[in-house]
Backbone as ProteinMPNN parsed JSONL, in Angstrom:
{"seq_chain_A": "XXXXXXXXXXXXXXXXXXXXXXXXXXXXXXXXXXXXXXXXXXXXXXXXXXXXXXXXXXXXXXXXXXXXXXXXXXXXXXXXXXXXXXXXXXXXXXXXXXXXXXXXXXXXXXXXXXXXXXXXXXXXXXXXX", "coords_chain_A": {"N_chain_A": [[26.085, 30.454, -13.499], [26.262, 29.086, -11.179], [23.358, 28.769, -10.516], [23.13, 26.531, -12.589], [24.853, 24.621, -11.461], [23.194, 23.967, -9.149], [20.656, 23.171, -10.595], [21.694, 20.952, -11.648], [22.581, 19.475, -9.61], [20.023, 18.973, -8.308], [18.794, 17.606, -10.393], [19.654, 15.477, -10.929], [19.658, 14.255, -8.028], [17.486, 13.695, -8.125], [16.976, 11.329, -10.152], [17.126, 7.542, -9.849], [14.597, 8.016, -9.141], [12.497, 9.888, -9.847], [10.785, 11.35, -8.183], [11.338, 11.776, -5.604], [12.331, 13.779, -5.04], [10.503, 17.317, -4.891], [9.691, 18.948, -3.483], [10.949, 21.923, -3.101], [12.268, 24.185, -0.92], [13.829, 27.359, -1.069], [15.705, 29.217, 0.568], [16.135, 32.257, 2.621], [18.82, 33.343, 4.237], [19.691, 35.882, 6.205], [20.061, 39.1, 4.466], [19.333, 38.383, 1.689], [19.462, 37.665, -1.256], [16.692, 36.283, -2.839], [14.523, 36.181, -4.229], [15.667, 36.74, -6.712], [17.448, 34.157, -6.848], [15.336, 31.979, -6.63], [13.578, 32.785, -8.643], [15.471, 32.433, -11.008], [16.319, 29.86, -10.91], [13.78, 28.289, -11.192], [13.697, 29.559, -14.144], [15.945, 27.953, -14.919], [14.59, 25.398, -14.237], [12.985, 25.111, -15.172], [12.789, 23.83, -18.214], [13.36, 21.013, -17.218], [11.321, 20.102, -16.818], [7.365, 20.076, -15.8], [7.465, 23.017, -14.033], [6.763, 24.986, -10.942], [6.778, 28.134, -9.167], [6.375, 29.382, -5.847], [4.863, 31.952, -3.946], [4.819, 34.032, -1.236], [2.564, 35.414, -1.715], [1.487, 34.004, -3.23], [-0.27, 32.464, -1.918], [-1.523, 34.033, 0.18], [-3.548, 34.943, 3.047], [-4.851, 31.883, 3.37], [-5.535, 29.802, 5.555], [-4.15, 27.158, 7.542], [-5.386, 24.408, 6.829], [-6.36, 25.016, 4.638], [-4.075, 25.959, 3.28], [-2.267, 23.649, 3.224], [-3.907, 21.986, 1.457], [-3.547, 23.576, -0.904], [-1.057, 23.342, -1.497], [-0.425, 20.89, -1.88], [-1.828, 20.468, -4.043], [-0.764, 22.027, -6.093], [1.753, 20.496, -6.025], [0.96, 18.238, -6.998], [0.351, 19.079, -9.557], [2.548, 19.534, -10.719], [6.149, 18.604, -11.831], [8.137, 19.496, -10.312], [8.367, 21.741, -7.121], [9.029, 24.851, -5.637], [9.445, 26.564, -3.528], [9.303, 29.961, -2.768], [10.559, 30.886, 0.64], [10.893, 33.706, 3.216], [10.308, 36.406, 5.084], [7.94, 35.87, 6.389], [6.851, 34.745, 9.031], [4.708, 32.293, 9.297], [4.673, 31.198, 6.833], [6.923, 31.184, 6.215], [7.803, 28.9, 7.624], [5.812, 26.948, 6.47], [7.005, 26.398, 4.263], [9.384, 25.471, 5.117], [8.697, 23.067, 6.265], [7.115, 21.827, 4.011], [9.033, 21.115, 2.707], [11.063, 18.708, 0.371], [13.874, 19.211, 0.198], [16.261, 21.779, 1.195], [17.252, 24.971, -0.037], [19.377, 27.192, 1.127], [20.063, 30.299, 1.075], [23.127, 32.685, 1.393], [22.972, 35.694, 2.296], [24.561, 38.916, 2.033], [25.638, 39.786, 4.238], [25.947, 37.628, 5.561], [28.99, 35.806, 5.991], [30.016, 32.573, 4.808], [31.307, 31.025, 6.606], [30.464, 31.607, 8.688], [28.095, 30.329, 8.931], [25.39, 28.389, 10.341], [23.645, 26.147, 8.821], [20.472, 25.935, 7.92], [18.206, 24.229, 10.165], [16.757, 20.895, 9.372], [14.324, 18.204, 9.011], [14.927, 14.589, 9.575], [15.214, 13.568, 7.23], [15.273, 15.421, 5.17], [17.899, 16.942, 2.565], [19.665, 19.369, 2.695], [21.255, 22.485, 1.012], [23.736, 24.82, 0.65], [24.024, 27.928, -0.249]], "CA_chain_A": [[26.883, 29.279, -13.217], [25.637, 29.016, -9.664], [22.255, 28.301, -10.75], [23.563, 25.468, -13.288], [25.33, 23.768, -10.583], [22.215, 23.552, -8.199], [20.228, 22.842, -10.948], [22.393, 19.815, -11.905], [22.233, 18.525, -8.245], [18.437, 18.945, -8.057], [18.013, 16.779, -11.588], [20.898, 14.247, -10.208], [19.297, 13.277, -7.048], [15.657, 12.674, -8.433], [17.42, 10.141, -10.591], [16.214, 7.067, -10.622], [13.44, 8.377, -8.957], [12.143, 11.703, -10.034], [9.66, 11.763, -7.153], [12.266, 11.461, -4.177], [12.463, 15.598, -4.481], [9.607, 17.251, -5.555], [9.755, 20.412, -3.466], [12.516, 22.98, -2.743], [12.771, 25.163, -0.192], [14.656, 28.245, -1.231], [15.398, 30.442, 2.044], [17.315, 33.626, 2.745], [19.93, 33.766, 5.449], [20.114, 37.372, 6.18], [19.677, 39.864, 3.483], [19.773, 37.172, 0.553], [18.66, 37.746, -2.849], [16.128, 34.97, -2.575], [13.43, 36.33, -4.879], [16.907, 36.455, -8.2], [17.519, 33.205, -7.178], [14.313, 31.165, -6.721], [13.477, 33.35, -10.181], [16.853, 31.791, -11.553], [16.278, 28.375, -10.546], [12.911, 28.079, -11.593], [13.314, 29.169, -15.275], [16.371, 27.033, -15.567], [14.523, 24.066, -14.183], [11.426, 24.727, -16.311], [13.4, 22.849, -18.848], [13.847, 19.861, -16.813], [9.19, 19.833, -16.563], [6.292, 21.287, -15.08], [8.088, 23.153, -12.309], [6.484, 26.008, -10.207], [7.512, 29.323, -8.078], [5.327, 29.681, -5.239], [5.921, 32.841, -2.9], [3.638, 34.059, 0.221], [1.804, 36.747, -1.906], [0.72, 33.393, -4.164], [-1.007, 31.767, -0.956], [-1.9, 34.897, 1.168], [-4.97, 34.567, 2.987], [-4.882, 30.716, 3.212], [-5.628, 28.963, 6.864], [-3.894, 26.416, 7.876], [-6.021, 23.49, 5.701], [-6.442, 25.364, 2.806], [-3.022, 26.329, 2.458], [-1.923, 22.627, 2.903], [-4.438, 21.387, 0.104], [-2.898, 24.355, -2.021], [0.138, 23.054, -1.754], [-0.47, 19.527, -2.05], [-2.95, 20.437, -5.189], [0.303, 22.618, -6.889], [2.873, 19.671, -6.217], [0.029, 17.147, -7.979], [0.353, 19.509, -10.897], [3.973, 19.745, -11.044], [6.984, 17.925, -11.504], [9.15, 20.106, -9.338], [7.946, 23.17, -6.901], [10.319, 25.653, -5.384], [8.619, 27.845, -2.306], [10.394, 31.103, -2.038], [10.66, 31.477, 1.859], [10.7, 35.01, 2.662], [10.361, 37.168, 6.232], [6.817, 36.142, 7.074], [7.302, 33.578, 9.794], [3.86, 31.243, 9.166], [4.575, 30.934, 5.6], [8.918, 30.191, 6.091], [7.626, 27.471, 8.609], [5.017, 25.925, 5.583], [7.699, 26.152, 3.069], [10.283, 24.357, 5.053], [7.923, 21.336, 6.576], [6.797, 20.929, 3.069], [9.99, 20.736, 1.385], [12.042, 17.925, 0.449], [15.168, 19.987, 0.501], [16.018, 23.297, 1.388], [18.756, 26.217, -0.448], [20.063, 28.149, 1.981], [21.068, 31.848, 0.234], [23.376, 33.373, 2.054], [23.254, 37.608, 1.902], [25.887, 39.693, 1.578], [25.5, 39.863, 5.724], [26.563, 36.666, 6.712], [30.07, 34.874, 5.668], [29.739, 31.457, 4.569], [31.782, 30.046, 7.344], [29.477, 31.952, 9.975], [26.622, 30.106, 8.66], [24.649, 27.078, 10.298], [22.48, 25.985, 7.246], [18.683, 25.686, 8.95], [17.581, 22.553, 10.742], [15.305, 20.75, 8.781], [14.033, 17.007, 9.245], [16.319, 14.077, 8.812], [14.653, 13.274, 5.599], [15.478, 16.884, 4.398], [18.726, 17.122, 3.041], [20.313, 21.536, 3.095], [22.407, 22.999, 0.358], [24.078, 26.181, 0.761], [24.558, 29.328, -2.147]], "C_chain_A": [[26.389, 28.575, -11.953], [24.558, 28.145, -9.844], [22.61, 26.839, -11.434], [23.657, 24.728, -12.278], [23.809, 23.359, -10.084], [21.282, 22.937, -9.276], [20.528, 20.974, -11.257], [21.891, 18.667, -10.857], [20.936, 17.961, -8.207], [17.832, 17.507, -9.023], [18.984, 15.462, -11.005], [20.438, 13.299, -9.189], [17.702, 12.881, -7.545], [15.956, 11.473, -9.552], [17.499, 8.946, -9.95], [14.65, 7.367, -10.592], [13.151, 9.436, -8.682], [10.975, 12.196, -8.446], [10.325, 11.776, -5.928], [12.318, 13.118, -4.001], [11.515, 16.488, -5.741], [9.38, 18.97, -5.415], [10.739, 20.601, -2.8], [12.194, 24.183, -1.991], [13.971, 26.377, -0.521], [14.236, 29.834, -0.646], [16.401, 31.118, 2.472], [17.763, 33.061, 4.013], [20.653, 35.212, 6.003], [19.484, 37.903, 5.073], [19.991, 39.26, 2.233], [18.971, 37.118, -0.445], [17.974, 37.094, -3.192], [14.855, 34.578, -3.558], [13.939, 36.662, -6.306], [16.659, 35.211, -7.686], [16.447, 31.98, -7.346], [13.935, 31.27, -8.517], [14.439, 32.629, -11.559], [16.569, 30.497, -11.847], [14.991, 28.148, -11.672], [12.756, 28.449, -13.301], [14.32, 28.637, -16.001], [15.793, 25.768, -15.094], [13.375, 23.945, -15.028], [11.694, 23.582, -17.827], [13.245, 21.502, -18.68], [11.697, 19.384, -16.779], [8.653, 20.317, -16.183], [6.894, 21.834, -13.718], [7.116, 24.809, -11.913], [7.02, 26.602, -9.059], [6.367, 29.465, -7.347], [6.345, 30.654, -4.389], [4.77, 32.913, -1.823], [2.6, 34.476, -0.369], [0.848, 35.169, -2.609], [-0.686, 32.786, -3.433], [-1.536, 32.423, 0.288], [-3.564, 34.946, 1.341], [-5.597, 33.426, 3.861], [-5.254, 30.307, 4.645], [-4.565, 27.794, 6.818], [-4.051, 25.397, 6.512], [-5.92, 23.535, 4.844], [-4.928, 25.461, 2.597], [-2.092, 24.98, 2.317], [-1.973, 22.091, 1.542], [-4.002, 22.371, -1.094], [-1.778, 23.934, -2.425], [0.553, 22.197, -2.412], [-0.94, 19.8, -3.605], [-1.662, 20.945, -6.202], [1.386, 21.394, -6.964], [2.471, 18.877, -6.936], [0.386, 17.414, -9.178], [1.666, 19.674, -11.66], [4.958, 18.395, -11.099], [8.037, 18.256, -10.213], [8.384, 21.467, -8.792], [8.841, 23.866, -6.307], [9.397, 26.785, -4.705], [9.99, 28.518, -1.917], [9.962, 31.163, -0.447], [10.852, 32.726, 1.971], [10.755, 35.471, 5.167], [9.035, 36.658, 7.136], [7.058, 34.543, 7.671], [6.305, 31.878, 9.337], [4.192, 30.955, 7.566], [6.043, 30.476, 5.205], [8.689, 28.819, 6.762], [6.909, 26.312, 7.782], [6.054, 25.132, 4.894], [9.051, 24.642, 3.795], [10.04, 22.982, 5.929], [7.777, 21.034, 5.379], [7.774, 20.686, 1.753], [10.88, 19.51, 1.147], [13.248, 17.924, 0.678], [14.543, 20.997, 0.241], [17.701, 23.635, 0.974], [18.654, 27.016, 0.197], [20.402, 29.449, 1.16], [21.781, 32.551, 0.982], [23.427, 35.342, 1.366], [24.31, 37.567, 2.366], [26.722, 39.758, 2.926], [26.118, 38.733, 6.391], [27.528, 35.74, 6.087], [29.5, 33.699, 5.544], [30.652, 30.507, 6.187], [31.733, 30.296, 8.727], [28.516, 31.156, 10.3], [26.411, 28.681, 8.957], [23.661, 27.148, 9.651], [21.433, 25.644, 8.511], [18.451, 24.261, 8.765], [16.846, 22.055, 9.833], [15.627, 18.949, 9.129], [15.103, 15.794, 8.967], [15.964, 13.385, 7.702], [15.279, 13.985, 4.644], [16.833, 16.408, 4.069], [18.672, 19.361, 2.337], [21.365, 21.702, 2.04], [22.523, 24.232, 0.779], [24.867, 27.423, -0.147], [24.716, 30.027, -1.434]], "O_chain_A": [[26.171, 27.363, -11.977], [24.607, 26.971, -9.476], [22.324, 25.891, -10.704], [22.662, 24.066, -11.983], [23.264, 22.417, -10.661], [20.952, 21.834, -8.84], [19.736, 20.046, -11.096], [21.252, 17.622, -10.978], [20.696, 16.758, -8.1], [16.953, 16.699, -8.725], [18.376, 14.432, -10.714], [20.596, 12.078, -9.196], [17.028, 11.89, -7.267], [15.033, 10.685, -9.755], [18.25, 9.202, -9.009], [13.778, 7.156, -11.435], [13.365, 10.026, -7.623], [10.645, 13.296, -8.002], [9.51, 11.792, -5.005], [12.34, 13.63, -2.882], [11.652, 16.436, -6.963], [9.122, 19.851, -6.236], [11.357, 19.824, -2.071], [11.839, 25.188, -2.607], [15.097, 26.116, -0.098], [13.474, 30.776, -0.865], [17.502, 30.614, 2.694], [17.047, 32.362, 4.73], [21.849, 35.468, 6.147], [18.468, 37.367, 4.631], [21.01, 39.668, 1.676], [17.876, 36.557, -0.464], [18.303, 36.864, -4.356], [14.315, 33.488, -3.749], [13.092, 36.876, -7.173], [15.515, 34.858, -7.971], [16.697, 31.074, -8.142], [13.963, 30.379, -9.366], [14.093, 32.417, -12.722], [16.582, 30.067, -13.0], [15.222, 27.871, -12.849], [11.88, 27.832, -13.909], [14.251, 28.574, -17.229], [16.447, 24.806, -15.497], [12.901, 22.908, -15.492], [10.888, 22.771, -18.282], [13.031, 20.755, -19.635], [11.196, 18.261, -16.715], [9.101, 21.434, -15.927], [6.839, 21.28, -12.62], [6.933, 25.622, -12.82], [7.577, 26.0, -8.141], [5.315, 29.664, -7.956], [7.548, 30.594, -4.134], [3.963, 32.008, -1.606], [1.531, 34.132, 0.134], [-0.379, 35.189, -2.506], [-1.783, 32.634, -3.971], [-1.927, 31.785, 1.265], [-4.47, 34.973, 0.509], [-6.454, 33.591, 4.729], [-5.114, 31.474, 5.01], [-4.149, 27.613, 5.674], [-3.329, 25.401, 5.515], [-5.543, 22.676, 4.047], [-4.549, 24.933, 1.552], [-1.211, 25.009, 1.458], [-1.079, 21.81, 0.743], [-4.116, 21.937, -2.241], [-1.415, 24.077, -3.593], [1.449, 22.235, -3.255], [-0.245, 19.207, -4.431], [-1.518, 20.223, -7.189], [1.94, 21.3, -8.06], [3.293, 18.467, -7.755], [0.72, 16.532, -9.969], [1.823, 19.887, -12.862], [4.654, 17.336, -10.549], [8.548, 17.472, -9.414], [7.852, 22.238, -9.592], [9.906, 23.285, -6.516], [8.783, 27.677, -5.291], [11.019, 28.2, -1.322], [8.807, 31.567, -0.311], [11.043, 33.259, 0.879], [11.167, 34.808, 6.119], [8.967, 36.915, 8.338], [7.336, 33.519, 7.046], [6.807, 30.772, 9.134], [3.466, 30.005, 7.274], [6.366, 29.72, 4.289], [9.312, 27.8, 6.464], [7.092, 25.118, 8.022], [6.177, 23.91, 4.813], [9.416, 23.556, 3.344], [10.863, 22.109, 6.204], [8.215, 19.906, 5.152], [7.607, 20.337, 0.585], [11.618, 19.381, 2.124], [13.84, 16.993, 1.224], [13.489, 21.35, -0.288], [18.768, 23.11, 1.293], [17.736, 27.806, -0.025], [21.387, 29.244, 0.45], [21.053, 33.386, 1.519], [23.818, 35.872, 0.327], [24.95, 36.679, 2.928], [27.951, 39.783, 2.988], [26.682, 38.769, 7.485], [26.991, 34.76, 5.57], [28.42, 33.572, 6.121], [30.34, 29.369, 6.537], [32.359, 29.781, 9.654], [28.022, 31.05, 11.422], [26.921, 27.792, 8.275], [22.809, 28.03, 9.762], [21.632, 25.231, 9.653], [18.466, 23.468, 7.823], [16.094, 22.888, 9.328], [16.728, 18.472, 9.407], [16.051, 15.998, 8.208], [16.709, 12.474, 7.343], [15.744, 13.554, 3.589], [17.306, 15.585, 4.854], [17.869, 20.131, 1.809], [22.393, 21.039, 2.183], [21.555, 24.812, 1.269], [26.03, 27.593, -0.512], [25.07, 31.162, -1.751]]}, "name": "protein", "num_of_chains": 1, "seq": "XXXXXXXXXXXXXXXXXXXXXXXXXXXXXXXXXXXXXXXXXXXXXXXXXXXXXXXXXXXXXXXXXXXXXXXXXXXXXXXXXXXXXXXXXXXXXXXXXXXXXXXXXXXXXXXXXXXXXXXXXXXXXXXXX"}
C-alpha cells in the first residue's frame, strides 16, 4: 500500500512533464529497510517505463568523473532512476546531489515525529515513509 501511494506521487508530479523527476533518492534514516523498499518501488514503477535500481555495489570503484558520466549515461537510458543510498558516505552524498527528490525511510529506530527529513537543495523536494 505504502509503495502504491509513493508510487502515485512520483507518476503525479512528472505530469505534464515527465522529465521534472527523473531521479529518486531513496535513503535510510537509521536502521531502515531501504534495500525492501527501493526493491518495492522499483518493480512497481517498472510499469510506469524504463526505470532503474542503482546501489553502491552497482558503481563501486568509480572516481569522481566516471561515476558522474555513469550516472548521467543510466538516467539517458531511463525514464525514472532510484539510487539506493546506503552507509557508505561518498556514494549517499552522489545519490542525494543527483537526485531530484529524495524518500526518507524511517527504521524501526527513529519515531516519525523525531525525524528531520535530510536537507537537500531547494529544487529537491523530501518525502517521508
Amino acid at each position: 500500500l505504502v509503495t502504491q501511494i509513493i508510487v502515485r506521487r512520483l507518476v503525479q508530479r512528472s505530469i505534464p512533464h515527465p522529465r521534472d523527476i527523473s531521479t529518486v533518492c531513496v535513503h535510510p534514516l537509521g536502521a531502515a529497510p531501504v534495500r525492501e523498499v527501493a526493491t518495492a518501488l522499483h518493480a512497481a514503477l517498472r510499469v510506469h517505463g524504463r526505470c532503474a535500481h542503482v546501489r553502491a555495489d552497482d558503481v563501486r570503484g568509480l572516481d569522481d568523473d566516471a561515476l558522474r558520466a555513469r550516472l548521467a549515461q543510466i538516467e539517458d537510458d531511463h525514464d525514472l532512476v532510484l539510487l539506493e543510498s546506503g552507509t557508505e558516505a561518498r556514494w549517499t552524498q552522489a545519490c542525494l546531489r543527483q537526485a531530484d527528490t529524495v524518500i526518507d525511510v524511517l527504521g524501526p529506530d527513529r519515531p516519525s515525529d523525531a525525524v528531520t527529513p535530510t536537507p537537500t537543495a531547494d529544487w529537491q523536494a523530501t518525502d517521508l515513509l
